[in-house]
C-alpha positions as a printed NumPy array, in Angstrom:
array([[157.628, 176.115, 110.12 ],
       [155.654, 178.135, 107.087],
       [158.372, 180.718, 107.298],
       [160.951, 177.501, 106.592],
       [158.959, 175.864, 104.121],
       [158.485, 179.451, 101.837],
       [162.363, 180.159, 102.11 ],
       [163.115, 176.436, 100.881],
       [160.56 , 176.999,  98.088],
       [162.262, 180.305,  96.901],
       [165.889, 179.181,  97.401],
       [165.052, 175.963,  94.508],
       [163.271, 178.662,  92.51 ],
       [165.287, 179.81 ,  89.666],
       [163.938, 182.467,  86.855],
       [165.115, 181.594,  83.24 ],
       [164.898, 184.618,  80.872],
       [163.457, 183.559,  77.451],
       [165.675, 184.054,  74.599],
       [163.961, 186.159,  71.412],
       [165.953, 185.031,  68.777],
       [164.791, 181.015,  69.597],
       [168.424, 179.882,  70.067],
       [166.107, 177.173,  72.705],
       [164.971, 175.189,  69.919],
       [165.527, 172.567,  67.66 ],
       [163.973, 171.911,  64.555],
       [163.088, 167.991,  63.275],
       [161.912, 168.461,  60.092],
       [160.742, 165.576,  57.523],
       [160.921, 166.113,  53.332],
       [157.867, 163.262,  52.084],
       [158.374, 162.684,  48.467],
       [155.428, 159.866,  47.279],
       [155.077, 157.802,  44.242],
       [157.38 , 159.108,  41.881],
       [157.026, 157.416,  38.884],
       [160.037, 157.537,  36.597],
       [160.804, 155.202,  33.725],
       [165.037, 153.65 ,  33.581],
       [166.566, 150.974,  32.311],
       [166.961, 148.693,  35.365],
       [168.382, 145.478,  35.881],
       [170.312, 142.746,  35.898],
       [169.256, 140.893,  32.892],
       [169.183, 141.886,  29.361],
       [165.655, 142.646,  28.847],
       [165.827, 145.109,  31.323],
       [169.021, 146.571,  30.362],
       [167.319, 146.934,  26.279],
       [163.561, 148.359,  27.344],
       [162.832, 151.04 ,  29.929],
       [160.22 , 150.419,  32.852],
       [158.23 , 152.313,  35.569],
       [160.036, 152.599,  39.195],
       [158.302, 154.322,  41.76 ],
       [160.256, 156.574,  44.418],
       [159.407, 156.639,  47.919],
       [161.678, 158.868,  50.545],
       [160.923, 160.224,  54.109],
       [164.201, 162.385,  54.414],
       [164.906, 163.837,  58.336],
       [166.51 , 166.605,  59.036],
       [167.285, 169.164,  61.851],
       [167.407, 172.603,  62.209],
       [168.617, 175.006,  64.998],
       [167.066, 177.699,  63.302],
       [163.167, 178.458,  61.826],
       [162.533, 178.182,  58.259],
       [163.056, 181.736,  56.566],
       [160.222, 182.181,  54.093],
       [162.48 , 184.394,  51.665],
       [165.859, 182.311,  51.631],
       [165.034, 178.353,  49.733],
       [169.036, 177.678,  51.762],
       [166.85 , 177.695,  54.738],
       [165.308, 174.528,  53.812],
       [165.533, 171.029,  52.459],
       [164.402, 171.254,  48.99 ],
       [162.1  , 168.261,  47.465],
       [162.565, 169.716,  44.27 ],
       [166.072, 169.374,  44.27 ],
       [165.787, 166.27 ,  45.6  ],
       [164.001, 164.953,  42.732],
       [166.431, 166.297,  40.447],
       [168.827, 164.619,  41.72 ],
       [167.302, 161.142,  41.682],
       [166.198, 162.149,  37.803],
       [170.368, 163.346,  37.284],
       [171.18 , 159.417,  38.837],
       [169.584, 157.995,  36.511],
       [169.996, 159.535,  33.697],
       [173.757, 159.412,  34.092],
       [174.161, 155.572,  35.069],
       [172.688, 151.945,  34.27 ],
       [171.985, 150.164,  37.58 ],
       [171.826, 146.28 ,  37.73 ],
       [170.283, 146.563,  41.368],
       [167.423, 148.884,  43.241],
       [170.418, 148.809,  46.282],
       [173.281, 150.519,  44.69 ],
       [170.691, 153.348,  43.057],
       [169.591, 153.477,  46.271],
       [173.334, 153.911,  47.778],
       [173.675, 156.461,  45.355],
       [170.903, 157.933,  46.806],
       [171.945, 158.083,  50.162],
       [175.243, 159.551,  49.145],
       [174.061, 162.528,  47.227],
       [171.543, 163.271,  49.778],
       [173.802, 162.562,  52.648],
       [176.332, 165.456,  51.665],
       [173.898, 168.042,  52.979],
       [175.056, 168.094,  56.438],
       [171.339, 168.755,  57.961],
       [170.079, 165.18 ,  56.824],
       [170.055, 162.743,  60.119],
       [168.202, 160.168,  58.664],
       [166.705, 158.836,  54.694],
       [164.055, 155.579,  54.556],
       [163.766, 155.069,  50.856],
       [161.5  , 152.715,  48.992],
       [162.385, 151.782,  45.562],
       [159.401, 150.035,  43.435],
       [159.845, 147.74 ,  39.565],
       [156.197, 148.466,  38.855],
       [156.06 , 146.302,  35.626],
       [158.371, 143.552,  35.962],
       [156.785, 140.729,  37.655],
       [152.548, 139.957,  36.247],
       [151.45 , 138.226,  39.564],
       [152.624, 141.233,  41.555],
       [151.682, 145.576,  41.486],
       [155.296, 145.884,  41.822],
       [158.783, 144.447,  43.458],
       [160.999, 146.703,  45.387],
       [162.916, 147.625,  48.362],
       [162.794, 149.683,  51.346],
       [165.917, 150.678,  53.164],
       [166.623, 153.596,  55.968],
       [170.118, 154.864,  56.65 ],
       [170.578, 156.926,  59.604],
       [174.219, 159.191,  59.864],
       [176.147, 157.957,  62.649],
       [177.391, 160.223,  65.015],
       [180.008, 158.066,  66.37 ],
       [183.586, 158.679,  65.543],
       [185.726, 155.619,  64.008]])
C-alpha cells in the first residue's frame, strides 16, 4: 500500500523550471496624479468663458506590463510628467463648455498608449459655486477587450 501511495504521489508531481528573464509575470502598475490645480476658461456660460478659474485634476491611470521597469529607459514606463503635459497642451489648445468632453479628451490622448487598461479621472470647478469647496466630476473608463 505505501509503495502505491509514493508512486501515485510522484506520478502527479511535475518540476517547473523557473524562467530568469521573468517572462512569468505580469506587471499592474498605477500612475496617481493628485490635486492639480490649473486655471482655464471653463464653461458653459459667459462669465466663465471671459475669466479664468481654478480646476483641480485627479487621475488613477492603470496599466500593465509584461516586463520590469528599466531604470535607464523613461519608454519603460508610464510617464506622469507627460501626462500632465498633456492635460496642460488640452487646455491650452481648446475652450470646453463641459468637465465631460475635457475629460473625453482626456481619455483619448491617454488611451493611445496601448499599456493603459483603465483611467478614473476626477475633474474639480474649485471657485464657481460659494456654498460649495468645489463642483466636479468623476468618471473611469476601462478599454474593452471585446471585439465589435
Amino acid at each position: 500500500m505505501l509503495q502505491k501511495l509514493n508512486k501515485m504521489r510522484n506520478s502527479n508531481l511535475k518540476i517547473v523550471k523557473i524562467d530568469n528573464n521573468k517572462n512569468f509575470f505580469n506587471y499592474e502598475k498605477k500612475i496617481l496624479i493628485k490635486d492639480l490645480v490649473l486655471d482655464l476658461k471653463l464653461g458653459y456660460y459667459n462669465t466663465e468663458k471671459e475669466k479664468s478659474q481654478k480646476v483641480k485634476f485627479n487621475l488613477e491611470v492603470n496599466y500593465e506590463n509584461k516586463k520590469p521597469s528599466n531604470d535607464k529607459d523613461i519608454k519603460s514606463i508610464v510617464n506622469y510628467a507627460k501626462i500632465v503635459k498633456l492635460i496642460k497642451k488640452l487646455i491650452k489648445n481648446k475652450h470646453y463648455n463641459f468637465l465631460e468632453t475635457l475629460a473625453e479628451d482626456v481619455f483619448d490622448e491617454l488611451f493611445k498608449d496601448k499599456r493603459i487598461d483603465k483611467i478614473s479621472l476626477q475633474i474639480e470647478k474649485l471657485e464657481i459655486m460659494k456654498e460649495c469647496s468645489s463642483v466636479g466630476i468623476q468618471i473611469s473608463k476601462k478599454r474593452s477587450h471585446d471585439k465589435l
